[in-house]
N, CA, C and O of each residue as an XYZ file, in Angstrom:
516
protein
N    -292.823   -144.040   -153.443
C    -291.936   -144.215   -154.530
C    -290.527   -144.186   -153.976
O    -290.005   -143.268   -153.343
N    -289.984   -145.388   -154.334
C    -288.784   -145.328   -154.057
C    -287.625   -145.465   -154.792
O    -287.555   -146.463   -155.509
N    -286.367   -144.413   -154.774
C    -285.183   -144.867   -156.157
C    -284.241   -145.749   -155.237
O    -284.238   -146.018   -154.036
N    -283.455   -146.078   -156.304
C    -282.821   -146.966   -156.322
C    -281.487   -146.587   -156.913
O    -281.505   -146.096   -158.042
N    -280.169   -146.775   -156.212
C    -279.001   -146.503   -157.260
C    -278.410   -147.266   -157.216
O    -278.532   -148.008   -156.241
N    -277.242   -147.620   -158.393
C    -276.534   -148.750   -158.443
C    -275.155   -148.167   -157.577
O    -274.749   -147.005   -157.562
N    -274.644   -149.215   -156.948
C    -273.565   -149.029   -155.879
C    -272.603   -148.025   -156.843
O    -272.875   -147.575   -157.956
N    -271.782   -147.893   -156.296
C    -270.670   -146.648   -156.895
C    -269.590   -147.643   -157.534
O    -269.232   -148.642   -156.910
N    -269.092   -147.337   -158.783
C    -268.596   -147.818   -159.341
C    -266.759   -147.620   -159.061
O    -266.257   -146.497   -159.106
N    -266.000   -148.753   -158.808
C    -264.399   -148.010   -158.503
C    -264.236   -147.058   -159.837
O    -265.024   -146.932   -160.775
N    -263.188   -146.540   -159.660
C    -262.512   -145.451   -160.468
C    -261.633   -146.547   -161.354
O    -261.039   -147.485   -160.822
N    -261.639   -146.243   -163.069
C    -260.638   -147.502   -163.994
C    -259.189   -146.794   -163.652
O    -258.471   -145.811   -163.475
N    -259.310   -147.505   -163.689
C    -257.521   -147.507   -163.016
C    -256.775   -147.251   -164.511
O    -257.363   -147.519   -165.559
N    -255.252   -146.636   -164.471
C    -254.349   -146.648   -165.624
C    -254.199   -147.358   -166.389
O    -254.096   -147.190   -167.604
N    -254.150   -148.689   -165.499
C    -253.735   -149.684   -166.474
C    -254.789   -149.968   -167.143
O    -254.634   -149.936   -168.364
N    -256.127   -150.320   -166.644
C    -257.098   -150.594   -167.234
C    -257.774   -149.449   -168.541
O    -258.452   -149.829   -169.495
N    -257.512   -148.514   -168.355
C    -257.205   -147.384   -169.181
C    -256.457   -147.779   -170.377
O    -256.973   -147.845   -171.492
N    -254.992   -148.091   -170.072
C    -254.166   -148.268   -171.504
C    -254.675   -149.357   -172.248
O    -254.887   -149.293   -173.459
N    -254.943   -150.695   -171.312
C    -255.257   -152.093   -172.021
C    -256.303   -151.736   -172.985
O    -256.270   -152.294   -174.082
N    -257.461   -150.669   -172.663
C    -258.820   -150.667   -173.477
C    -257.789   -149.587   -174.659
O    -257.844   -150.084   -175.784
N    -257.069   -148.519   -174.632
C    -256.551   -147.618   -175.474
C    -255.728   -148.702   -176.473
O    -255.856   -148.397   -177.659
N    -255.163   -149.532   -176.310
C    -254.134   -150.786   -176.883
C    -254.808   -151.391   -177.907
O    -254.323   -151.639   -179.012
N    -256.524   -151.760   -177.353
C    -256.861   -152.740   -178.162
C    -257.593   -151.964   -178.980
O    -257.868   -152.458   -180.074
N    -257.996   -150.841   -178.734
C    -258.449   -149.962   -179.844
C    -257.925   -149.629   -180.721
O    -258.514   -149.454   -181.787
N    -256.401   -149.393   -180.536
C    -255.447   -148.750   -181.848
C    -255.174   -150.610   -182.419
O    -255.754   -150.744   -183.496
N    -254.484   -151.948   -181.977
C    -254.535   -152.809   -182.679
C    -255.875   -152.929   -183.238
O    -255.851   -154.072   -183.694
N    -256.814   -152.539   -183.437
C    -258.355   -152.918   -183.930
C    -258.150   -152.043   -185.206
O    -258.155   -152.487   -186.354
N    -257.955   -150.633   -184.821
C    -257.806   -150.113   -186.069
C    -256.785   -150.217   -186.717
O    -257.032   -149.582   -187.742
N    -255.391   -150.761   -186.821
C    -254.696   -150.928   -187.199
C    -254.841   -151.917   -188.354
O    -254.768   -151.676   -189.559
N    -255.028   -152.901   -187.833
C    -255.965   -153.929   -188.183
C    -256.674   -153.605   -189.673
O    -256.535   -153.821   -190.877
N    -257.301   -153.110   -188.962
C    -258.684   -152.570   -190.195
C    -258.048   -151.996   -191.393
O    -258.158   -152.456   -192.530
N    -257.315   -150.865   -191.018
C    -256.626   -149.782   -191.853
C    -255.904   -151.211   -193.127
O    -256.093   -151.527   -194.302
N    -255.092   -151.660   -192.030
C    -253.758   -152.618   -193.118
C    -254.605   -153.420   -194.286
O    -254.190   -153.669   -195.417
N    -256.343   -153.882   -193.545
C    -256.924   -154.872   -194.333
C    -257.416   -153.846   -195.397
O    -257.561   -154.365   -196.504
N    -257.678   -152.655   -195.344
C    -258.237   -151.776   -196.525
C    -257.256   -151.560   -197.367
O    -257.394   -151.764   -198.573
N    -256.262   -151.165   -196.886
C    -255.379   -151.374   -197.916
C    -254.695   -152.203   -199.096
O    -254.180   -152.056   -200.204
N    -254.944   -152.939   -198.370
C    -254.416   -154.274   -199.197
C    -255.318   -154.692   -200.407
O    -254.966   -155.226   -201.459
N    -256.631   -154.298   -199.978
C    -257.802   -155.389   -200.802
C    -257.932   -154.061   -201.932
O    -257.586   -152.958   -201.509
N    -258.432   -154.174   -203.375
C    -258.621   -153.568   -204.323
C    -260.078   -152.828   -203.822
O    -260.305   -151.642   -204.060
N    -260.844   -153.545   -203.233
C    -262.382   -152.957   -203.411
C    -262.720   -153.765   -204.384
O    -261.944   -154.179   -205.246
N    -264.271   -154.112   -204.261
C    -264.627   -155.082   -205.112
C    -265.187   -153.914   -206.344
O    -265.242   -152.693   -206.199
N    -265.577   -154.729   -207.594
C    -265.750   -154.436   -209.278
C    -267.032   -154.721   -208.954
O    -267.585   -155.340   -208.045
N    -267.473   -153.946   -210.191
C    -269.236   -154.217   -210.977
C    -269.207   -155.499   -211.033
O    -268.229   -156.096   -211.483
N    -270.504   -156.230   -210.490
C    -270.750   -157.233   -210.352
C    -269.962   -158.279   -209.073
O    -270.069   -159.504   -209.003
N    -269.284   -157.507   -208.269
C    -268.831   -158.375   -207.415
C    -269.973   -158.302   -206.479
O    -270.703   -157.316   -206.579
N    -270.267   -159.297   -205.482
C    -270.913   -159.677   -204.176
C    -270.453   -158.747   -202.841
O    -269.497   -159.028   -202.118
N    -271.346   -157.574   -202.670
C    -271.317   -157.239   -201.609
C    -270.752   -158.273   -200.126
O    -270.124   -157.840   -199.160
N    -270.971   -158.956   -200.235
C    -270.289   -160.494   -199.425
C    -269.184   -160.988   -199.393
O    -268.700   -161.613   -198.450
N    -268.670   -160.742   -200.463
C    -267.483   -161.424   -200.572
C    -266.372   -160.994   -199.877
O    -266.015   -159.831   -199.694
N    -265.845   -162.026   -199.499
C    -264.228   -162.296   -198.591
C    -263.260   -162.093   -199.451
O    -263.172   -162.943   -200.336
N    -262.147   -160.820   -199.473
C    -261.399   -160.726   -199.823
C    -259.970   -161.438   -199.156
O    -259.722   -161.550   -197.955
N    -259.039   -161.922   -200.411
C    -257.625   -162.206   -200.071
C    -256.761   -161.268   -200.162
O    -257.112   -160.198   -200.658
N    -255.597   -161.430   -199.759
C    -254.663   -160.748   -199.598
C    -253.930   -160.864   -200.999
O    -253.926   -162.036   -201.377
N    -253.410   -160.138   -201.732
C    -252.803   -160.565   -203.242
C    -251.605   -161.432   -203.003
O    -251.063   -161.289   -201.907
N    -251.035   -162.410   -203.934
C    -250.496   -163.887   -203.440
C    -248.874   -162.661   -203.960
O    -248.714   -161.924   -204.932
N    -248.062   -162.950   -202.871
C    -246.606   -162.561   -203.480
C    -246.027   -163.248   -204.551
O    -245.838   -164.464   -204.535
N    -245.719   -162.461   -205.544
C    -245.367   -162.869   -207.126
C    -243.499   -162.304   -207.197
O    -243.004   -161.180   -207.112
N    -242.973   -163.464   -207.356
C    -241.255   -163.318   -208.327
C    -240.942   -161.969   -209.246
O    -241.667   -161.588   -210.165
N    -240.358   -161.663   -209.040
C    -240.525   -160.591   -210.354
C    -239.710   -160.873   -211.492
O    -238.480   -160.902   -211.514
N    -240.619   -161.108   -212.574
C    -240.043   -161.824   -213.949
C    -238.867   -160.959   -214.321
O    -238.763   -159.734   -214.254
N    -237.830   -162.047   -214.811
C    -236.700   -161.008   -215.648
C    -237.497   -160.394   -217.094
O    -238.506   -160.768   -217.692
N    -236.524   -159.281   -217.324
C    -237.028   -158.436   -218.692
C    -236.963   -159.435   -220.089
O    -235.963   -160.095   -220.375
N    -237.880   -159.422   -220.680
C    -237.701   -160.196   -221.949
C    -236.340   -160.086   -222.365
O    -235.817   -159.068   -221.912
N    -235.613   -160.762   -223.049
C    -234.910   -160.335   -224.405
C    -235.376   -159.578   -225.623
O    -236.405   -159.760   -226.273
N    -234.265   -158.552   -225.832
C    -234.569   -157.452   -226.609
C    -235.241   -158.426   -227.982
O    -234.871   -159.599   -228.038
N    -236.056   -157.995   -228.879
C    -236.149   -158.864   -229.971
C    -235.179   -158.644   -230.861
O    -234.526   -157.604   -230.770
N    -234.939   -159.481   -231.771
C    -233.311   -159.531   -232.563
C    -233.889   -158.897   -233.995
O    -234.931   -159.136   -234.607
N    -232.744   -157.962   -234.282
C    -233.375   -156.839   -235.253
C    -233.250   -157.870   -236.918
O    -232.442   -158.719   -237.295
N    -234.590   -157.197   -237.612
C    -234.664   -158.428   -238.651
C    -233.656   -158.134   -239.796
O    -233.237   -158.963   -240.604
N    -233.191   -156.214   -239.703
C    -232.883   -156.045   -240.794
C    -231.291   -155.616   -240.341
O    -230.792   -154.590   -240.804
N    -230.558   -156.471   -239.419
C    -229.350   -156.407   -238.797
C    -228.545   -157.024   -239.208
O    -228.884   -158.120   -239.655
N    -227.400   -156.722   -239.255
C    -226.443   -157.520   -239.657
C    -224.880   -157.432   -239.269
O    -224.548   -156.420   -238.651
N    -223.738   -158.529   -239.612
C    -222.713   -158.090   -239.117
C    -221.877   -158.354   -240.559
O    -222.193   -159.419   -241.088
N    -220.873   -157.571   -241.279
C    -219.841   -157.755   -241.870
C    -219.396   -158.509   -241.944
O    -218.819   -158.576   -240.859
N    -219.072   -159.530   -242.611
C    -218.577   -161.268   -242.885
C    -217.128   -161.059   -244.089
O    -216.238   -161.908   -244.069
N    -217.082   -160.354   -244.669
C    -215.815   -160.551   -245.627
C    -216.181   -158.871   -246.657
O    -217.064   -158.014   -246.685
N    -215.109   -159.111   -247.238
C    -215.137   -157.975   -247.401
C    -214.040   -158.080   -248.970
O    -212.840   -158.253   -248.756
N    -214.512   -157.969   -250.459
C    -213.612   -158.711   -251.474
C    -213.206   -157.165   -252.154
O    -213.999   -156.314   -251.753
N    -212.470   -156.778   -252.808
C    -212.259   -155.982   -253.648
C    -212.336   -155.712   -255.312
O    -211.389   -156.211   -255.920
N    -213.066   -155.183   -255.921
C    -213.291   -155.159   -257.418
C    -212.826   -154.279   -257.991
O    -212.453   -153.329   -257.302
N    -212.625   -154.197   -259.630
C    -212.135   -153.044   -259.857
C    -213.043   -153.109   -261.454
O    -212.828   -153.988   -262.289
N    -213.898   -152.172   -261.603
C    -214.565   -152.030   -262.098
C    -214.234   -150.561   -263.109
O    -214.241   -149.510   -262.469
N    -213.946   -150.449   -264.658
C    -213.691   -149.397   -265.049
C    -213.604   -148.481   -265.133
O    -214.151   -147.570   -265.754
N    -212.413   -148.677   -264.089
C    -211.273   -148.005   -263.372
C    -211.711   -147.172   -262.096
O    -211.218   -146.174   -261.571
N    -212.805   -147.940   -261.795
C    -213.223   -147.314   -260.429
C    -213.037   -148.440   -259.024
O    -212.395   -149.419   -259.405
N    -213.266   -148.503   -258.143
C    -212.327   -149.641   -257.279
C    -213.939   -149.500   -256.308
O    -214.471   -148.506   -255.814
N    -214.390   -151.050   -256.327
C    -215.679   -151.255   -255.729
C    -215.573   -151.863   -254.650
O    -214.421   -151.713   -254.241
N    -216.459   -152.769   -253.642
C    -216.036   -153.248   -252.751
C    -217.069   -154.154   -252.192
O    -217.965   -153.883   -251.393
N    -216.673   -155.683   -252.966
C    -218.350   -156.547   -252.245
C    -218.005   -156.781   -250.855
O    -216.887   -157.037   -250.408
N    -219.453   -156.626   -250.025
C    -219.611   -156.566   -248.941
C    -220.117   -157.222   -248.368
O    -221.295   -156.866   -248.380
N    -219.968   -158.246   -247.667
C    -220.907   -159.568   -247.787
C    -221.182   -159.567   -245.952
O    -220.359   -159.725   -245.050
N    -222.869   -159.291   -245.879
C    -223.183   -159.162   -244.495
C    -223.847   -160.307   -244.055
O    -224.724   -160.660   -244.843
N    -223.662   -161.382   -242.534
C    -224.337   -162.150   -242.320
C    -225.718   -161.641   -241.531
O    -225.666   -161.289   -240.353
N    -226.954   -161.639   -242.299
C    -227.975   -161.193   -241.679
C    -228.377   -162.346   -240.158
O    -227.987   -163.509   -240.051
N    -229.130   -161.677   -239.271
C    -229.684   -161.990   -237.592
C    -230.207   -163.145   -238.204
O    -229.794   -164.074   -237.511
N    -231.028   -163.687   -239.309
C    -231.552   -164.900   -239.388
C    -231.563   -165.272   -240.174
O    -232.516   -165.632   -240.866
N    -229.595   -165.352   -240.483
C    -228.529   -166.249   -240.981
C    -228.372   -166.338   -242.145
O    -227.500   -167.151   -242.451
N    -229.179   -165.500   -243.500
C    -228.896   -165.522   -244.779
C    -227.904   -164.396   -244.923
O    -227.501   -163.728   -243.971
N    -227.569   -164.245   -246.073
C    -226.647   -163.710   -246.521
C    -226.837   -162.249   -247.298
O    -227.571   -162.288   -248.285
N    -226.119   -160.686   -246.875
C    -226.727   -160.362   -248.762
C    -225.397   -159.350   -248.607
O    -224.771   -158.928   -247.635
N    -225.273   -159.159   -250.192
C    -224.102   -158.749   -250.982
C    -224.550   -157.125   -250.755
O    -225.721   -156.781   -250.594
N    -223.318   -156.131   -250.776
C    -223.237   -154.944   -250.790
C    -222.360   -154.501   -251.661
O    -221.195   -154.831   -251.436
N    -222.657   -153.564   -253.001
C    -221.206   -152.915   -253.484
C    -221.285   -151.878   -253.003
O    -222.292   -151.171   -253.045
N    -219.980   -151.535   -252.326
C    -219.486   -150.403   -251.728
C    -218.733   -149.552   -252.237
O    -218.038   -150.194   -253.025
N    -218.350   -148.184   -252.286
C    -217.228   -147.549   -252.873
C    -216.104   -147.860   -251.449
O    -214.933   -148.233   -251.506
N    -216.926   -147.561   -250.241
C    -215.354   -147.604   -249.131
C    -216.071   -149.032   -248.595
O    -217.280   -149.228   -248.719
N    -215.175   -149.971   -248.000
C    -214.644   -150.974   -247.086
C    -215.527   -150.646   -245.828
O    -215.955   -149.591   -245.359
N    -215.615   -151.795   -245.513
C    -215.881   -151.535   -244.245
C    -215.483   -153.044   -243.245
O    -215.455   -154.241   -243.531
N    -215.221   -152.290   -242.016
C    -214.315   -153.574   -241.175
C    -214.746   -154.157   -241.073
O    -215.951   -153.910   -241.025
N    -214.258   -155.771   -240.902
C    -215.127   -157.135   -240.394
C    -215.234   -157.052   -239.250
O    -214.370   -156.645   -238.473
N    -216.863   -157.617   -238.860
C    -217.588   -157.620   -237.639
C    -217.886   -156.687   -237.334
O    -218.221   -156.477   -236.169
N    -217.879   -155.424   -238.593
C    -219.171   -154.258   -237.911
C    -220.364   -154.834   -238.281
O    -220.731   -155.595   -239.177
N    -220.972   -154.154   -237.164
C    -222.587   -154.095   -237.241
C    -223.374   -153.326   -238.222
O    -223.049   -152.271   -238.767
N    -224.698   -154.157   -238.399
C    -224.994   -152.874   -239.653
C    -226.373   -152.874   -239.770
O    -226.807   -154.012   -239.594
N    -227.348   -151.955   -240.025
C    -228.659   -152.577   -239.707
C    -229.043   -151.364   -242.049
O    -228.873   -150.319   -242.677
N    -229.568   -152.708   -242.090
C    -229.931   -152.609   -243.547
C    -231.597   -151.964   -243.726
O    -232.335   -152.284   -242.794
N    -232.100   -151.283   -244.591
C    -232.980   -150.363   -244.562
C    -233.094   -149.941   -245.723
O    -232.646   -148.840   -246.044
N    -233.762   -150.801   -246.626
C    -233.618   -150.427   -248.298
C    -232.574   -150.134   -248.873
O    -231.648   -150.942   -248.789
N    -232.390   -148.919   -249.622
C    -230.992   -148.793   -250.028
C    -230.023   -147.576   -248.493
O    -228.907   -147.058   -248.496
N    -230.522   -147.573   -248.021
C    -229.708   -147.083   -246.777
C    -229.315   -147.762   -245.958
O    -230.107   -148.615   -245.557
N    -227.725   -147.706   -245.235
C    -226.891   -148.509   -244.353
C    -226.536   -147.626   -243.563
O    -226.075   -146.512   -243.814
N    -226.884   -148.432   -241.947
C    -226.478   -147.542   -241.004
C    -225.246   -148.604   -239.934
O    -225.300   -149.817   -239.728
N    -224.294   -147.662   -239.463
C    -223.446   -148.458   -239.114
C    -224.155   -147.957   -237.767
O    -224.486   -146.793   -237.539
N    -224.387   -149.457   -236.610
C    -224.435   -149.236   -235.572
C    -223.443   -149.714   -234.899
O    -222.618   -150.536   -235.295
N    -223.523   -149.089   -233.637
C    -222.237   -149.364   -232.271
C    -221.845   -150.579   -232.199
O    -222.304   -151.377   -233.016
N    -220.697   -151.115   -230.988
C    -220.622   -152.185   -230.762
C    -221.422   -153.373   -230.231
O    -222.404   -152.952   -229.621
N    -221.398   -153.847   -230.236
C    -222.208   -154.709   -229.356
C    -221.710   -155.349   -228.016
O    -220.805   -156.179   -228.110
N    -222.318   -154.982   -226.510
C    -221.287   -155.528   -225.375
C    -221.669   -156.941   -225.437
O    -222.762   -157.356   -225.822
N    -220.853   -157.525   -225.097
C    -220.553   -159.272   -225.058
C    -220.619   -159.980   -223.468
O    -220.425   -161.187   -223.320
């Protein structure tokens, strides 16, 4: 019976050392970035399936605020005098453009804002331009 050994192998050298350490960390690197990215597949997805990378999307501007229905701005402003009390029609142009009458005891300035609410009136702020 006779053995047999395989010749002696050189010693890996440094460099050959780092090159194999290099491609191990780009491998996992690799890997890591692709897990991240992908959601994981849903009920009913294919164990198989090839995931994409999600497509880079614009980022939409913010809607416009919606325009308040029961808003309005001060349009004129007439004076009455009603037995012997001193009234004050108030005539507001509503956000979608009709009209409605207010009697007032006090005035109020043209081009305030005003947001209407049954028989309650609330004066809101300015508006920036």
């Amino acid at each position: 019976m006779s053995l047999t050994t395989d010749p002696p192998q050189p010693p890996v050298s440094r460099f050959q050392a780092t090159l194999v350490g290099a491609a191990f960390a780009l491998f996992a690197a690799g890997a890591l970035a692709t897990a991240l990215m992908l959601d994981g597949p849903t009920a009913g997805d294919s164990p198989y399936l090839l995931a994409t990378a999600p497509a880079l999307v614009a980022a939409k501007p913010a809607p416009p605020a919606p325009a308040c229905a029961n808003c309005g701005i001060v349009e004129a402003v007439t004076t009455l005098q009603r037995d012997a009390a001193t009234l004050y029609d108030v005539t507001v142009r509503m956000t979608d453009g009709t009209q409605r009458h207010l009697a007032l005891t006090q005035p109020l300035p043209l081009g305030r804002r005003l947001h209407l609410d049954g028989g309650r009136i609330t004066v809101l702020p300015a508006q920036d331009s």
